[in-house]
C-alpha positions in Angstrom: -4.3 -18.5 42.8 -7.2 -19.3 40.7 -8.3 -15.5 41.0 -4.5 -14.3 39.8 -5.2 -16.7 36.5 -8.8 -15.5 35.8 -6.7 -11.8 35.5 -4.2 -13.1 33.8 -6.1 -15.0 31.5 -8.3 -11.3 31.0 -5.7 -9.5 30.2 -4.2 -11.9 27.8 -7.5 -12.1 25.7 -7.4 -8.1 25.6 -4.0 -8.1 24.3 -5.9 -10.4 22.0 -8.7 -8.7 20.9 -6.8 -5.6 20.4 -3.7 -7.0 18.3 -6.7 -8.4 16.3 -8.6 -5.1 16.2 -5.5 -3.1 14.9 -4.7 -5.6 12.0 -8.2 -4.9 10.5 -7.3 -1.8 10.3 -4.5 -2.5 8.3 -6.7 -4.6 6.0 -6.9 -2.9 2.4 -11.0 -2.9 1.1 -12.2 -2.0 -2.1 -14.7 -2.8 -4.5 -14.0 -4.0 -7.9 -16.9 -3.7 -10.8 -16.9 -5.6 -13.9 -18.5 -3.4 -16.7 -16.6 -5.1 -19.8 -18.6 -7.3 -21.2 -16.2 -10.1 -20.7 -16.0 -12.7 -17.2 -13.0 -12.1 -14.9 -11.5 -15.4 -14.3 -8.2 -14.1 -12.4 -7.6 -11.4 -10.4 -3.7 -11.1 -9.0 -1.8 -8.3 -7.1 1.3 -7.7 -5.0 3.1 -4.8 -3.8 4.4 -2.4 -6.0 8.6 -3.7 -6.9 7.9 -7.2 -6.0 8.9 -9.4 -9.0 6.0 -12.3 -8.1 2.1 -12.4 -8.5 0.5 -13.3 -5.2 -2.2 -16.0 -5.5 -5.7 -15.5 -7.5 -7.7 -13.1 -5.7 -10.5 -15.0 -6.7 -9.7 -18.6 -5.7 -12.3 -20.7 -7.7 -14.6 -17.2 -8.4 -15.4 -15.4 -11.2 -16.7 -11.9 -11.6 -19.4 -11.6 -14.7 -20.4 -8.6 -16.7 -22.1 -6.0 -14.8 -21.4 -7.2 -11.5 -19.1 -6.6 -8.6 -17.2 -7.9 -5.6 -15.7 -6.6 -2.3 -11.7 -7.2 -1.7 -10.0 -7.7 1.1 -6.7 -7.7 0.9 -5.1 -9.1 4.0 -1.5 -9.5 3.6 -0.1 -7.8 6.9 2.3 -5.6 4.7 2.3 -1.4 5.6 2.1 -0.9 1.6 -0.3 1.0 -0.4 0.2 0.6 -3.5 -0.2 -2.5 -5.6 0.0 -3.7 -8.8 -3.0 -5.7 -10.1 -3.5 -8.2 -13.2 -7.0 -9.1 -14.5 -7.1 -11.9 -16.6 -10.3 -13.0 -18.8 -11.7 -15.9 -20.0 -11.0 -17.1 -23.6 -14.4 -16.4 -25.0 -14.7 -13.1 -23.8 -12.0 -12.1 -26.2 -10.5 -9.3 -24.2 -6.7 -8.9 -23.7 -5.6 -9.0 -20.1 -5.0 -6.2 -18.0 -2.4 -4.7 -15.7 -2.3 -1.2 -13.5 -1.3 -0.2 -10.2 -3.2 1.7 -7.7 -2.9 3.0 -3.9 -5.0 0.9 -2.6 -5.6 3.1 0.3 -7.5 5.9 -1.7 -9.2 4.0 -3.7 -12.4 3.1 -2.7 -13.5 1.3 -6.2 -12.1 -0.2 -9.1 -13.7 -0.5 -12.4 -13.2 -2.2 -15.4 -14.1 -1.2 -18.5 -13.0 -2.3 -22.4 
């Protein structure tokens, strides 16, 4: 008995481990450089169509001038392309910014004024 729940119990952690394994490859990476001179406060996107901004990329983050960040983007959806929204701080005087890209070729995003 106990040996028929150690294989079991095996071959529900590969099941496991390889549900996991597939979803990171589902996950969309990219890396996003700052070279306005202004701080990145926000950073939204969602799928191309959908009417609503997900959360702020960023959470409590900014990204300064000049440097850069790697995003994940994690949302279990089978979409490439996204729209994205980039929203500055007041001081920096720049307008905010919308595009969309495929998030699947693109390997790095960069800001510019």
């Amino acid at each position: 008995m106990v040996k028929k729940f150690s294989t079991l119990a095996g071959a529900f952690a590969a099941i496991l481990m390889s549900a996991g394994a597939s979803h990171a490859a589902d996950d969309l990476v990219f890396t996003l450089i700052n070279k306005t001179k202004g701080t990145l406060e926000r950073f939204y996107t969602s799928p191309e169509g959908v009417d609503n901004w997900e959360e702020d990329v960023f959470g409590d983050d900014v990204l300064e001038p000049g440097q850069s960040i790697k995003i994940t983007i994690r949302d279990g959806r089978r979409t490439c392309k996204y729209d994205m929204r980039f929203e500055f701080s007041e001081d920096s005087k720049l307008e905010d910014m919308e595009d969309t890209q495929d998030f699947c070729k693109m390997g790095t995003y960069t800001l510019h004024q």
